[in-house]
C-alpha positions in Angstrom: -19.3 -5.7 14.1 -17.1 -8.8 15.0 -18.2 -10.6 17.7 -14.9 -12.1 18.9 -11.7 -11.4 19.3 -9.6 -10.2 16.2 -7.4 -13.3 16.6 -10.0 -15.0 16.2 -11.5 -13.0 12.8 -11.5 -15.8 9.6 -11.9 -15.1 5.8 -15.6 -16.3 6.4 -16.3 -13.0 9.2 -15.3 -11.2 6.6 -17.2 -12.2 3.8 -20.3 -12.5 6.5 -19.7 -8.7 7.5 -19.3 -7.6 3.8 -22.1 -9.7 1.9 -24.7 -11.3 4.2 -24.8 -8.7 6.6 -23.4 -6.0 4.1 -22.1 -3.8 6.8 -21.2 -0.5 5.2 -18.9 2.2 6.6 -19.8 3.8 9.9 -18.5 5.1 13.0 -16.3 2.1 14.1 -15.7 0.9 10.3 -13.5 1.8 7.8 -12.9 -0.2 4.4 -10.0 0.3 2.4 -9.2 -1.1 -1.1 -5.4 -0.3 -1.0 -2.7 0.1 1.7 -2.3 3.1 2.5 1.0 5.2 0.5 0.3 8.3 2.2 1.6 8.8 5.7 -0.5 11.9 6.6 -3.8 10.3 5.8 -2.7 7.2 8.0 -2.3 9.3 10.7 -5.3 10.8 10.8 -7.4 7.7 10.0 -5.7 6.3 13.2 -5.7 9.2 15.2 -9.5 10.0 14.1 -10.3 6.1 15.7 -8.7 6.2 19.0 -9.6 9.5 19.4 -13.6 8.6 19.2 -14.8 5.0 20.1 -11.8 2.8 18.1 -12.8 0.9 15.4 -11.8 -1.3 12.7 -9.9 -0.5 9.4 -10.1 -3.8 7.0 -7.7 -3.7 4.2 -7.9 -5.5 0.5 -11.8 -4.3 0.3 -13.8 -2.6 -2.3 -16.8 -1.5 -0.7 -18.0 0.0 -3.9 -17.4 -3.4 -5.8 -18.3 -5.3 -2.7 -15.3 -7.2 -3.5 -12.3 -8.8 -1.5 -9.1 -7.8 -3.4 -6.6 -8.7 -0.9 -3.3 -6.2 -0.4 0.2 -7.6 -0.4 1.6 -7.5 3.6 4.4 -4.6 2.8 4.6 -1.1 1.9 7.5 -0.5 -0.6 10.6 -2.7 0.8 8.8 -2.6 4.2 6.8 -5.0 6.2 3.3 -3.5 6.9 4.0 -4.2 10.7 7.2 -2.3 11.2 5.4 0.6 8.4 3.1 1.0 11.0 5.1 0.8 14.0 7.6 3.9 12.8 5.0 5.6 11.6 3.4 5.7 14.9 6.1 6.3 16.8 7.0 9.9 14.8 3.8 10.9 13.9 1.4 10.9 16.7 1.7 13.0 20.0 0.5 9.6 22.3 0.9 5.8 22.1 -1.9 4.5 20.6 -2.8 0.2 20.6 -4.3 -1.3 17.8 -4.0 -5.3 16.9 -3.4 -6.8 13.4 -4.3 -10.0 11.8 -3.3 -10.7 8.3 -6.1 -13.2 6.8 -5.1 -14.8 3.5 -7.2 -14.4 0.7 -8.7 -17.0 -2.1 -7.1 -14.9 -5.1 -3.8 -16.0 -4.5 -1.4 -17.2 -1.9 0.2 -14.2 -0.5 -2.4 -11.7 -0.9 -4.5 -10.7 2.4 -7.3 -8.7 4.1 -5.5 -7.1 6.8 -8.2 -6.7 9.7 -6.7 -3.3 12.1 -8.5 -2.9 15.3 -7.6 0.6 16.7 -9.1 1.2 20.5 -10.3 3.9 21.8 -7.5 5.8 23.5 -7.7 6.3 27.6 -5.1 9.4 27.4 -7.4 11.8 25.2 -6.9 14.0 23.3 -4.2 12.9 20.5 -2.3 15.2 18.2 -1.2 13.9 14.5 2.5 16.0 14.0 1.7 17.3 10.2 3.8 20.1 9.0 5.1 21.1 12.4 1.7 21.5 13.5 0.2 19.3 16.3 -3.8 18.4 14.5 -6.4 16.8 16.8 -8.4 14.8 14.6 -11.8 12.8 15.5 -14.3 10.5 13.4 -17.7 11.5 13.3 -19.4 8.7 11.3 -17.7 7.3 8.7 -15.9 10.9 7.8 -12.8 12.2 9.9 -12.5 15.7 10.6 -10.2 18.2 12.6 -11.6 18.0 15.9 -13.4 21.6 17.6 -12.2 22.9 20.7 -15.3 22.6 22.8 -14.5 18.3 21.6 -11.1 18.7 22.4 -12.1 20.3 26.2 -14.4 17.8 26.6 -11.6 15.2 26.3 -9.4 16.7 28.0 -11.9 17.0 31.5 -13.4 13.3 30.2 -9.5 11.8 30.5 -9.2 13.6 33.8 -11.5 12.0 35.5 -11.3 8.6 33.9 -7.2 9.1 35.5 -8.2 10.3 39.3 -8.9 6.5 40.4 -7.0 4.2 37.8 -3.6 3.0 36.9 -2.8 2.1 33.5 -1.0 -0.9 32.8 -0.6 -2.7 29.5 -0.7 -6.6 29.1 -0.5 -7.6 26.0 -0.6 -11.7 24.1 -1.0 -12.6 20.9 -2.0 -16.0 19.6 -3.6 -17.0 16.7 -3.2 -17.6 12.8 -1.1 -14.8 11.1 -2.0 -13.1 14.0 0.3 -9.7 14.9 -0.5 -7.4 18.0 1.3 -4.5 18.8 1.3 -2.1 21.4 3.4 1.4 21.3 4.6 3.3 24.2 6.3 6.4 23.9 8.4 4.9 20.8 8.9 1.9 22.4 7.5 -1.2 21.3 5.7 -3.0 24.2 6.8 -7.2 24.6 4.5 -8.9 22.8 4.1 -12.7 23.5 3.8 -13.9 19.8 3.0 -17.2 18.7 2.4 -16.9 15.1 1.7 -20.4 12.4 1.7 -17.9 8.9 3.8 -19.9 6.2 5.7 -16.5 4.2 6.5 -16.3 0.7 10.1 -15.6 0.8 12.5 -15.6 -2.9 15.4 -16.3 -3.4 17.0 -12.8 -4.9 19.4 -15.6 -6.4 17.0 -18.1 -7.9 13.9 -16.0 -8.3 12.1 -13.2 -9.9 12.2 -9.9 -9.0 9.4 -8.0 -7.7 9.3 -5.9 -11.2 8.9 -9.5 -12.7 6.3 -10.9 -10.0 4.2 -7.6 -10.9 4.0 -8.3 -14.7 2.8 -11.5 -13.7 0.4 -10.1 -11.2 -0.9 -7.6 -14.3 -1.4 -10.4 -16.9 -3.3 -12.5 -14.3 -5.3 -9.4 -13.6 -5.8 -8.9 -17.2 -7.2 -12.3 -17.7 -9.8 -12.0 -14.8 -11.3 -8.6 -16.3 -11.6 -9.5 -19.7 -13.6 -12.6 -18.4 -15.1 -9.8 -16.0 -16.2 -7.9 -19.4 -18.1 -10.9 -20.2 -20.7 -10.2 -18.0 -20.6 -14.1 -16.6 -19.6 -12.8 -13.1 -22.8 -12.5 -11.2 -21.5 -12.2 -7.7 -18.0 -10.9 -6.1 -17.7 -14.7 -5.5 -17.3 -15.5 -8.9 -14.6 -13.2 -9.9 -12.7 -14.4 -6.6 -13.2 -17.9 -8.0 -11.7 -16.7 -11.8 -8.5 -15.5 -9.8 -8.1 -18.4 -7.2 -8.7 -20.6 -10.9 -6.2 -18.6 -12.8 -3.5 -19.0 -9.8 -4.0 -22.3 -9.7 -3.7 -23.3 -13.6 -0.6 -20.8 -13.7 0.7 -22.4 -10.3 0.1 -26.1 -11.7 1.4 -25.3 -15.1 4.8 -24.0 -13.6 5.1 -26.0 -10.3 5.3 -23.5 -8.0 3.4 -22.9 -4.8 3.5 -19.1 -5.5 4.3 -17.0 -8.6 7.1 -14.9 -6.5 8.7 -18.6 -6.6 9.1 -18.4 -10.0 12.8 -18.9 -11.7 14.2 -16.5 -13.3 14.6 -18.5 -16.3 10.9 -19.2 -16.4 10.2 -15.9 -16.5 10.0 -15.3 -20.2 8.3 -18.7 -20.9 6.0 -17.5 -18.0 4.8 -14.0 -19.7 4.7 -15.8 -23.5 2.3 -18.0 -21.7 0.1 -15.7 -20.0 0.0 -13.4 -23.4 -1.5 -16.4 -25.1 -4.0 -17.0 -22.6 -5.4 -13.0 -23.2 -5.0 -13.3 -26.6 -6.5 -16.4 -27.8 -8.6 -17.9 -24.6 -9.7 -14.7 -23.2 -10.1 -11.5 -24.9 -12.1 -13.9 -28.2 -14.8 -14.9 -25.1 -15.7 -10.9 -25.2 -17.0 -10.7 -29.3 -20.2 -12.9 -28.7 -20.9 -11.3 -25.0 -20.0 -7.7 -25.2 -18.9 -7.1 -28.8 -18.7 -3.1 -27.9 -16.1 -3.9 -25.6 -14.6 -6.3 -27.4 -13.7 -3.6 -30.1 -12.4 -2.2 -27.4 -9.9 -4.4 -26.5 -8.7 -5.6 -30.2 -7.9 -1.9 -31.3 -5.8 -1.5 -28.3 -4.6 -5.3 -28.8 -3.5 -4.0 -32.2 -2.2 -0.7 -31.9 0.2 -2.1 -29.3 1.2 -4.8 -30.4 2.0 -3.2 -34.0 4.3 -1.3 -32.2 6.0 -2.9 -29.8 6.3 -5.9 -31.9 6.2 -4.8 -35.3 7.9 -1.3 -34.8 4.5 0.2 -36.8 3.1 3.8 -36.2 -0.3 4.1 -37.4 0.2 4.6 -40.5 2.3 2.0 -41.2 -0.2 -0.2 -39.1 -2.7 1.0 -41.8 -0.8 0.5 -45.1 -0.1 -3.2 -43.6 -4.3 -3.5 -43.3 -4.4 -2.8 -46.7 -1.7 -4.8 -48.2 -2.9 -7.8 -46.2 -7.0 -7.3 -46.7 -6.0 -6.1 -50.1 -8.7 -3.2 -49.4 -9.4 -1.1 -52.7 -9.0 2.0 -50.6 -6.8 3.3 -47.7 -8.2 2.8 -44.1 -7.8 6.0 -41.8 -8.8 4.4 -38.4 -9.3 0.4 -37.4 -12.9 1.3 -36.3 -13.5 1.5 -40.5 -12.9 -2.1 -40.5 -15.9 -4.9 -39.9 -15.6 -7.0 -37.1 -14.8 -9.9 -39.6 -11.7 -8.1 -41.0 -10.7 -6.6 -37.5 -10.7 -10.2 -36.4 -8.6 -11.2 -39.5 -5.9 -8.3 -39.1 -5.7 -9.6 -35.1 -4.9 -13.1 -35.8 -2.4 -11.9 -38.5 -0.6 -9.8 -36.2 -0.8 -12.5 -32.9 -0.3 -15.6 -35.0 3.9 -15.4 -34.5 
């Protein structure tokens, strides 16, 4: 796995770990595209780790895609760090240490792979509290299931012997880039020495957008960076992590911010006029000459929608419009009767306002 201390874990160990040495999920490795929203399957995850040998979960990957996505550091309203401290503290029968490091990604500023280390517990067994039932869950490869008794018995005697000659005492320090450690005792949070250099994004509720706004911007970038991904141009993760940290940077340069949550309000509208532009006239054209099936695709949906949102058109007003503007000698029941050369047309006539 890592070699080094998690403090010490860079964007390069992880793209090492993911495609040089394409590590897949095991026994002490867990990938994870999203944060988690669920609090039960948390638990167990966690539970599942420190019950067996500890391991790492790393956040903001898609093993699938072999891709780093990056995850946003909070769950709702709630810092990631203090989610996961509460959660811990109701949910699970013993304290269980773990360390955090938030590593930012190349996509955009304050998006992250969030490396959790979870060690192997020295008080076995743990109980996850789920439905007023006490579960004892352990990891057995990369799968988690409910531990068996004879597992549970054996660490039970295993924790009895380890305590017949020790004391347990917990020193913890934490130092490091956007490093967090943690350490959880009984509900209470351990002192943690904390020396911590991560810049955060913080708006201005005042001056800035809101996080509804931020996410529209987040889709349209999104947006831009499949339809380019539809190309088929993309012939490594790399390069659709470049097509982000690019589209960031044109979007950051073009409205001088260091970070789209920065964004004033009163940009905000100039901001999503912009960014519908770029899809319709830079980025969704590239797909006609590379994939012309999915670009198809993309204009009827292009079409439909914005016939209706813009034009106040159902279908069939959408259709009688085709006609009146092609002037077709028949009716048109779908937009898949058109050619390419007249879908085209009818696209530029609706997005040329």
């Amino acid at each position: 796995m890592f070699k080094k201390p998690v403090s010490d874990i860079s964007y390069k160990d992880v793209n090492e770990l993911l495609y040089l040495r394409q590590e897949r999920e095991g026994q002490r490795l867990d990938y994870k595209r999203d944060f988690y929203s669920d609090t039960k399957e948390f638990v167990k995850d966690i539970v599942a780790f420190s019950n067996a040998e500890g391991g790492y979960i790393i956040f903001g990957i898609d093993e699938k895609e072999s891709l780093v996505c990056g995850i946003m550091d909070n769950v709702g309203n709630t810092k990631i760090d203090d989610w996961i401290a509460n959660v811990i503290n109701t949910n699970v029968s013993e304290p269980i240490k773990y360390e955090a490091k938030y590593i930012p990604t190349c996509n955009e500023d304050i998006n992250f792979v969030l490396i959790l280390y979870i060690y192997e517990s020295t008080n076995k067994p743990l109980y996850a509290f789920e439905n007023q039932k006490s579960i004892c869950y352990i990891r057995r490869g990369s799968s988690v299931f409910a531990a068996k008794p004879i597992e549970i018995k054996q660490m039970y005697e295993t924790n009895a012997k380890s305590k017949k000659n020790s004391s347990i005492s917990i020193a913890q320090e934490s130092k490091g880039n956007n490093n967090v450690q943690i350490g959880i005792n009984q509900g209470t949070i351990i002192k943690t020495e904390k020396i911590t250099k991560r810049n955060e994004v913080v708006p201005n509720p005042e001056t800035d957008i809101t996080q509804e706004q931020a996410k529209q911007i987040l889709e349209a970038v999104n947006k831009i960076v499949e339809l380019n991904e539809k190309t088929g141009k993309f012939k490594t993760p790399k390069d659709k992590g470049l097509c982000f940290s690019q589209t960031w940077t044109v979007f950051k340069n073009k409205f001088n911010v260091t970070s789209y949550h920065l964004l004033p309000k009163e940009k905000f509208e100039e901001a999503i006029d912009w960014l519908k532009k770029q899809i319709a006239y830079e980025h969704r054209p590239k797909l006609r000459k590379n994939n012309n099936q999915e670009w198809k695709k993309e204009m009827f949906k292009a079409i439909y929608a914005k016939a209706q949102n813009d034009y106040g058109m159902d279908k069939e007003g959408l259709y009688q419009f085709v006609q009146s503007k092609l002037n077709l000698k028949s009716p048109i029941s779908s937009l898949k009767d058109l050619s390419d050369v007249r879908l085209n047309k009818v696209y530029k006539l609706l997005f040329s306002n």
